[in-house]
C-alpha positions in Angstrom: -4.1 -9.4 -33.2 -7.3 -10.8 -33.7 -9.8 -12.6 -30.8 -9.0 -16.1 -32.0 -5.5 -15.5 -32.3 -4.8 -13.4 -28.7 -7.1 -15.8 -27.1 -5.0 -18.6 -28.1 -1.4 -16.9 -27.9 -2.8 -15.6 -23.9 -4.2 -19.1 -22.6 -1.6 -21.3 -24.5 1.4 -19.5 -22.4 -0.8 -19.7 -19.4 -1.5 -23.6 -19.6 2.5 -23.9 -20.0 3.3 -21.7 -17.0 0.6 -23.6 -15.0 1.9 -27.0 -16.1 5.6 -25.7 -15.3 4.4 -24.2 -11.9 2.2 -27.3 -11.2 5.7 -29.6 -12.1 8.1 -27.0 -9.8 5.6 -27.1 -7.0 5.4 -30.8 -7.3 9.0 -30.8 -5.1 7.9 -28.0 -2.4 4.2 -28.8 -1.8 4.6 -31.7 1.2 8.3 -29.5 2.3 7.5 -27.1 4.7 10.9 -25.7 4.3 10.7 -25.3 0.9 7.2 -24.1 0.4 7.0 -21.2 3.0 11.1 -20.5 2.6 13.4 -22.2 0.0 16.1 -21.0 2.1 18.9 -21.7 0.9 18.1 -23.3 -2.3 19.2 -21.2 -5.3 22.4 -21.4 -7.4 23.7 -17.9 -9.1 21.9 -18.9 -12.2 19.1 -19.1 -11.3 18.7 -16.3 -8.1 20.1 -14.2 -11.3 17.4 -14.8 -13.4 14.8 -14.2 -10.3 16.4 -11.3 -9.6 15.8 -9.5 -12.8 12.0 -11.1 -12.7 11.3 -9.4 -9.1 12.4 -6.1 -10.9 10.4 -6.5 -14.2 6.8 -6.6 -15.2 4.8 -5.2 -17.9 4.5 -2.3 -16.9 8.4 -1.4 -18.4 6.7 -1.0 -21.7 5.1 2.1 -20.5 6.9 3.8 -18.0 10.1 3.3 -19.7 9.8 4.2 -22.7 7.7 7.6 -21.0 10.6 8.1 -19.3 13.1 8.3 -22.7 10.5 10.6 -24.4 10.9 13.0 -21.7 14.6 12.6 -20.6 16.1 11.4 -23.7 18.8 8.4 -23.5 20.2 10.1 -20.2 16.9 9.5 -18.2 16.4 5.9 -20.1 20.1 4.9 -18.7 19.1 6.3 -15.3 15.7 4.7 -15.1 18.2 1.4 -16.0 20.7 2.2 -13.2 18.5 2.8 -10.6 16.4 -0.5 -11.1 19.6 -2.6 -11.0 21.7 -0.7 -8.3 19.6 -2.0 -5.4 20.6 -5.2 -5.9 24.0 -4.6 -4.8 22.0 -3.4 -0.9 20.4 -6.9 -0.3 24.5 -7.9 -1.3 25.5 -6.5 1.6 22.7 -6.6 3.9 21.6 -9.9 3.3 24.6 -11.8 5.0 24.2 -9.5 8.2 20.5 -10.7 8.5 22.0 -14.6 8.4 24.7 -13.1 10.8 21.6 -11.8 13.4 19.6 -15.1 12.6 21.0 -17.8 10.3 17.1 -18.9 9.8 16.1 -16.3 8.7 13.2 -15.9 5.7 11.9 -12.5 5.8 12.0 -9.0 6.5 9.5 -8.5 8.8 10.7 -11.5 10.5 13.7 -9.6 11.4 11.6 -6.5 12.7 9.4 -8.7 15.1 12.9 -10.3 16.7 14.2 -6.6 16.7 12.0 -4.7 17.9 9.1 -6.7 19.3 5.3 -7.2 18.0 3.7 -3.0 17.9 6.6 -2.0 14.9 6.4 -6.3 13.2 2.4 -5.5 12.9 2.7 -2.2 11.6 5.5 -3.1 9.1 3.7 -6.3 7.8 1.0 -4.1 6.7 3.1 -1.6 4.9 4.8 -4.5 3.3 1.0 -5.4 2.1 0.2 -2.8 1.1 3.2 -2.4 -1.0 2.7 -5.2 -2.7 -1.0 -4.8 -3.5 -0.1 -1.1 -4.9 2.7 -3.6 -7.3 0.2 -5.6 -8.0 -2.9 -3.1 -9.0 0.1 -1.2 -10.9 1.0 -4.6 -12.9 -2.7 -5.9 -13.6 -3.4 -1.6 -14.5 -0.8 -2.2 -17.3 -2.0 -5.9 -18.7 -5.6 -4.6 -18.7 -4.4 -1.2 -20.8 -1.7 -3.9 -23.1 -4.9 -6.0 -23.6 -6.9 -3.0 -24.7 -4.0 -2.1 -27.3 -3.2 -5.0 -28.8 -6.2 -7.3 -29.1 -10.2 -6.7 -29.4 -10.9 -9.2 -26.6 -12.0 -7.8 -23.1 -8.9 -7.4 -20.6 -11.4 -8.3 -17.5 -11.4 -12.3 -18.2 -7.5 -12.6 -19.0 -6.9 -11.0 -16.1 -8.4 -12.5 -13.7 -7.5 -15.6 -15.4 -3.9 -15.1 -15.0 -4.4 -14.1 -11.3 -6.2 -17.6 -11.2 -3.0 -19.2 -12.5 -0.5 -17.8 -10.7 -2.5 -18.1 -7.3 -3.1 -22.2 -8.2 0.8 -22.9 -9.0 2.0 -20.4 -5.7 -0.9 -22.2 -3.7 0.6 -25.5 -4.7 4.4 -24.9 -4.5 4.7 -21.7 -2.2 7.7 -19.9 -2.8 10.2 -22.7 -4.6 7.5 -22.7 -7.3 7.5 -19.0 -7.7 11.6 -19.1 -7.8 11.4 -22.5 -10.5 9.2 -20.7 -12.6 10.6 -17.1 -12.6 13.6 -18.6 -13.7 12.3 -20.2 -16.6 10.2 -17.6 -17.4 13.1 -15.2 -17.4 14.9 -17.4 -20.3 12.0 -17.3 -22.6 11.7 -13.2 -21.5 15.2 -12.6 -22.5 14.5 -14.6 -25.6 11.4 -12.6 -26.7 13.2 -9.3 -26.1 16.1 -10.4 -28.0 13.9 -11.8 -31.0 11.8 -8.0 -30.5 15.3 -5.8 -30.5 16.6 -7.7 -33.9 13.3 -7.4 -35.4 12.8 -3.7 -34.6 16.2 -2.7 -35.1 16.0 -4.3 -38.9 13.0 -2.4 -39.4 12.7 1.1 -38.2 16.3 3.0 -39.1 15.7 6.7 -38.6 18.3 8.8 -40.4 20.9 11.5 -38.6 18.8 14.1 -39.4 15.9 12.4 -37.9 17.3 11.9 -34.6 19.0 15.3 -34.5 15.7 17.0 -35.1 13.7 15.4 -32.3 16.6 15.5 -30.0 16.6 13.3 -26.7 20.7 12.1 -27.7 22.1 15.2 -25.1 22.5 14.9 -21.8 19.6 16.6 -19.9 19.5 18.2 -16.2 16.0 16.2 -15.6 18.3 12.4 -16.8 20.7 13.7 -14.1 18.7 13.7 -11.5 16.9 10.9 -11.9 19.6 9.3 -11.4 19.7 10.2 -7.6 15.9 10.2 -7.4 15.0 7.2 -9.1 18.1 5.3 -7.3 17.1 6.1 -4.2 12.9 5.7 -4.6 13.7 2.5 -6.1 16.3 1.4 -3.5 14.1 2.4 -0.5 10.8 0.5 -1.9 12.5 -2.7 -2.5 13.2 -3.0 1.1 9.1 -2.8 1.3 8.9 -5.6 -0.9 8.9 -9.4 0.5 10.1 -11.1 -3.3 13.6 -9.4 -2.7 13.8 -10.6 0.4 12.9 -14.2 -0.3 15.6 -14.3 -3.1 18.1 -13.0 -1.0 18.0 -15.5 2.2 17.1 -18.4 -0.6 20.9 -18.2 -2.1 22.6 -20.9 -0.7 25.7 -19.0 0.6 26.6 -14.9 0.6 29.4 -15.6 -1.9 26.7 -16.8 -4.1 24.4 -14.3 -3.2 27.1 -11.5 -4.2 27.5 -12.8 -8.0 23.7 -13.3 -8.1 22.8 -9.8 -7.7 25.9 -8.7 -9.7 24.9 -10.8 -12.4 21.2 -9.7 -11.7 21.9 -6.2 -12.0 23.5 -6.3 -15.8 20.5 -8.4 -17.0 17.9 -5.9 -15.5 20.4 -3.0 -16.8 20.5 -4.4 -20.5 16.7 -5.2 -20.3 15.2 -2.2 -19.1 17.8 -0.1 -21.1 16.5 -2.0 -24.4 13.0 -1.5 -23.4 13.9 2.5 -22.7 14.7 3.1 -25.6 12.0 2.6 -28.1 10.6 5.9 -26.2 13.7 7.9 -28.0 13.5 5.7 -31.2 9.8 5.7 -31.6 10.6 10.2 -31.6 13.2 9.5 -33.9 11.3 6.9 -36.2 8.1 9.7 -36.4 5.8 7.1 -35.2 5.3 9.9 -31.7 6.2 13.1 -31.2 5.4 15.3 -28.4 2.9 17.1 -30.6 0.5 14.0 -31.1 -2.1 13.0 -29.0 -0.5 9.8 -28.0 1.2 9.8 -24.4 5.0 9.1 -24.0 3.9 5.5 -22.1 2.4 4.5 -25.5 5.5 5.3 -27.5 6.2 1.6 -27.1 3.4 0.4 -28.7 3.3 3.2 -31.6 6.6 1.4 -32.8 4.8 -2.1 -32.5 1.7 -0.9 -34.4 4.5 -0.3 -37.6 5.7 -3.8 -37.2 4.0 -6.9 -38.8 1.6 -8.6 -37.3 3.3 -11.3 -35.8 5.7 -9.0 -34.0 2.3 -7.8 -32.1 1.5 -12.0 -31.3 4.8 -12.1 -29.9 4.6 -8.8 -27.8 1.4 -10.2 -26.7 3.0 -13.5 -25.3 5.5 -11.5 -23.7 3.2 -8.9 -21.6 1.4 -12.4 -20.5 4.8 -13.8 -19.4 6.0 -10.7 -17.8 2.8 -10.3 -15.7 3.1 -13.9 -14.4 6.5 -13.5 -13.3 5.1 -10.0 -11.5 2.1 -11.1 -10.0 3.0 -15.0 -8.7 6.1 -12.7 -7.1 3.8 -10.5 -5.3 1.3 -13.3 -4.2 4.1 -15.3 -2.6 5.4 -12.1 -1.2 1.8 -10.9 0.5 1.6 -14.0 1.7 5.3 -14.3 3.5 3.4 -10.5 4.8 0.3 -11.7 5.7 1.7 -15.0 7.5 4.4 -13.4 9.4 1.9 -11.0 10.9 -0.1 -13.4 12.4 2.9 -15.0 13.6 2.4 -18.2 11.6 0.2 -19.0 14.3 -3.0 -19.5 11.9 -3.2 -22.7 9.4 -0.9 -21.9 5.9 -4.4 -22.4 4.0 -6.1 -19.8 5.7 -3.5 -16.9 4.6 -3.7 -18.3 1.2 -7.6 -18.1 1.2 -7.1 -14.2 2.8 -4.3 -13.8 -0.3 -6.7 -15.2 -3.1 -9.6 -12.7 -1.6 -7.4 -9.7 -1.5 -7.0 -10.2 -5.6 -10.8 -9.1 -5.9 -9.7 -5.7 -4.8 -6.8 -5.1 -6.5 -8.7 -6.5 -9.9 -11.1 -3.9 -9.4 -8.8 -1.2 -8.8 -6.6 -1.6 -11.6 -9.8 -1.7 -13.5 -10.3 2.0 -12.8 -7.0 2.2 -14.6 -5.0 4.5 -12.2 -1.5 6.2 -13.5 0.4 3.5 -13.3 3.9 5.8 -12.7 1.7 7.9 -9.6 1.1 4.6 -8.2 4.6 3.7 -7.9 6.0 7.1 -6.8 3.7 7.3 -4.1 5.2 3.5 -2.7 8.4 4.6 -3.1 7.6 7.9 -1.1 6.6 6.5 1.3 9.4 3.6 1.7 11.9 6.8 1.5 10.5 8.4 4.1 10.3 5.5 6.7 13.1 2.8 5.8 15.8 4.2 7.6 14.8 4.0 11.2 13.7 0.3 10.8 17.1 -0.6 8.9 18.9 0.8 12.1 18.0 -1.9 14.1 20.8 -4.0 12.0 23.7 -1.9 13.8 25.0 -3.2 16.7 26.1 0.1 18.4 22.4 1.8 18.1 21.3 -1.6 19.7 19.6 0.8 22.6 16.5 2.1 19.7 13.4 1.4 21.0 10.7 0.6 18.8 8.8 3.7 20.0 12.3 5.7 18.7 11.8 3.5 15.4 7.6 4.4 15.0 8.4 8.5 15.7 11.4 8.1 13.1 9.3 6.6 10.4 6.6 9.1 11.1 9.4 12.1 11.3 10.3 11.2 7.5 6.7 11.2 6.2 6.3 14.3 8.0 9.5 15.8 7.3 8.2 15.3 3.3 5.6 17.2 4.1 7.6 20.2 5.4 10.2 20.5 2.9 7.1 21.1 0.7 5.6 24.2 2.8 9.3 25.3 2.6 10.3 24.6 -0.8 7.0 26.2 -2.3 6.3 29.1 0.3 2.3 27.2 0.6 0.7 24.7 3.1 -1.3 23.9 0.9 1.0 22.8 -2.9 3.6 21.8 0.2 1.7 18.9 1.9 0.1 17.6 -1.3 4.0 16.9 -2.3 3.2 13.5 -0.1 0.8 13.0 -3.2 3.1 13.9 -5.9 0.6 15.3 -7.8 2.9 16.9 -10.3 4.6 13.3 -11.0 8.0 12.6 -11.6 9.1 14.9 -14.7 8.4 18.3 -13.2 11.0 21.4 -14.2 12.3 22.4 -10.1 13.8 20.4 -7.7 10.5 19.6 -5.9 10.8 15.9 -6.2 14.6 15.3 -5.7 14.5 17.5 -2.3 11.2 15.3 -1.3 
């Protein structure tokens, strides 16, 4: 795409989500209730849509397709799987939080009534720091996207969306981010749809094709990230606010059950579609494993066949995905940052500590980190120390302490770290599992067991 072109594609999109934001805000800007909550104020349609926004971003155009390159169509339907499955936890959980406190609006609103201030502090922080490792993750992939598709710099389109998104969420709070999700998930499924039919016209690899490069049998490494993946990805969305807000903004549970059903099949079909140009690009010859292109590009070694306009179009779409991504994670940081002050400072002074805390994760996705590390070291860690805090829901262990909580949450990080001496007979390769150096697609059972 050429600098006049992307320039125009990436701000035009970004004036119509500003103007939409700017219009959904107008509603929630003088409603407290609205702005800081919007309890209660979704239909199915449209906590279905936000649903499958707080699960996409894009970054599914590279660790997607990576994953299909390396597990064939068995890991691509797992990686699918596990990022709609979770859905069906806030389904049931959700209602027992409304059932504890029918007002409700956050996680770590719950842990503060539950266990008192010492465990409400320390989990508002992990929750930030969750959603700042989403966040440097999502920026990581528009900066690289930017690089690939356009000659422009990524640096000023970046912070330019992060400029939008914080104006609109600034504006409307959390109703705005919901409104505009939703109607960015319409045009989203749109694109995708328009981007299937267009590759699926044009690239047609014959039998022999797909039989020599493989990928169509069932592999050990698919099966087990089916467990691993649905269980990382299960754990860390507890860790992250945006789920949270969707689920206590349906307006009933019965709502809130057919939302995430309906939520899961549209993340399932979307990141499934998205999966597989990883085992279609190997099939097509546009990668192979021999190349010097990495699986996460596979994506884009497909688009670079396509016409031009195909490129304009994926363009639009990484723009509209990262909006939906990052406006979730701002209103989500600053649900965080707000309950752990104990919305006892002025709403414009987290907003002004949220806008700040953008300048380091800019600068950190600049230093390009692996975007797939980053994300398997949050949901480590939300595996390891999810359980003890999600206890607290029980009514028969209503006798844990938050000190029994804190050791438990420590126990699992630790725990992690022991399987690993174990497991590889070293202190050393052992502890650094917390790390997970050797990512994701490694040939033992190091990772499932961690």
């Amino acid at each position: 795409v050429s600098a006049p072109a992307a320039n125009a594609l990436i701000y035009v999109t970004l004036i119509a989500f500003l103007a939409l934001g700017m219009f959904a805000g107008w509603r929630s800007h003088r409603n407290a209730g609205l702005f800081l909550k919007a309890i209660k104020s979704q239909s199915v349609v449209s906590l279905s849509l936000n649903f499958l926004a707080v699960n996409i971003g894009s970054g599914i155009f590279f660790s997607l397709p990576e994953v299909g390159t390396i597990a064939g169509i068995t890991g691509v339907f797992a990686y699918a799987f596990a990022a709609g499955a979770p859905l069906f936890i806030f389904a049931l959980i959700g209602p027992l939080f409304r059932k504890h406190n029918s007002k409700q609006w956050s996680m770590t609103a719950f842990v503060r009534e539950r266990y008192g201030r010492p465990l409400h502090k320390l989990y508002a922080i992990i929750c930030s720091l969750f959603v700042g490792m989403y966040m440097v993750s999502e920026l990581t992939t528009i900066y690289g996207v930017f690089q690939l598709l356009t000659p422009l710099h990524p640096l000023a389109p970046m912070i330019i969306i992060c400029m939008i998104t914080t104006v609109y969420t600034a504006f409307g709070g959390v109703f705005a981010s919901l409104m505009t999700d939703a109607i960015q998930c319409v045009l989203i499924f749109v694109l995708i749809t328009i981007a299937v039919i267009t590759v699926g016209v044009s690239v047609r690899p014959s039998k022999e094709d797909i039989e020599r490069a493989g990928l169509v049998k069932p592999t050990k490494m698919g099966g087990e990230l089916f467990v691993i993946l649905t269980l990382a990805i299960g754990f860390s969305d507890m860790y992250h606010q945006g789920f949270w807000q969707r689920t206590f903004a349906s307006r009933s549970d019965r709502d809130l059950r057919w939302a995430t059903f309906f939520g899961f099949w549209l993340v399932f079909v979307v990141t499934a579609l998205v999966g597989m140009a990883g085992p279609l690009a190997a099939w097509a010859g546009t990668w192979s494993p021999d190349s010097d292109v990495p699986g996460s590009s596979a994506f884009f070694t497909i688009i670079a066949s396509m016409p031009g306009w195909v490129s304009g179009l994926t363009l639009v779409l990484t723009t509209s995905l990262s909006c939906c991504a990052i406006d979730t994670c701002q209103t989500a940081m600053f649900a965080s940052l707000y309950d752990m002050v104990e919305q006892k400072v002025s709403i414009w002074v987290v907003r002004g500590a949220v806008i700040l805390l953008n300048v380091p994760v800019i600068f950190l996705a600049m230093r390009a980190p692996d975007i797939l590390q980053v994300y398997l070291l949050a949901d480590l860690l939300a595996s390891a120390t999810i359980l003890p805090v999600m206890i607290g829901l029980i009514k028969r262990f209503n006798f844990v302490h938050w000190t029994d909580a804190l050791v438990g949450c420590f126990g699992g990080i630790i725990a992690v770290g022991a399987f690993g001496q174990a497991y590889l007979g070293n202190r050393h390769d052992g502890w650094r599992l917390l790390l997970l150096d050797g990512g994701l697609y490694v040939s033992d059972e190091r990772v499932l067991g961690a």
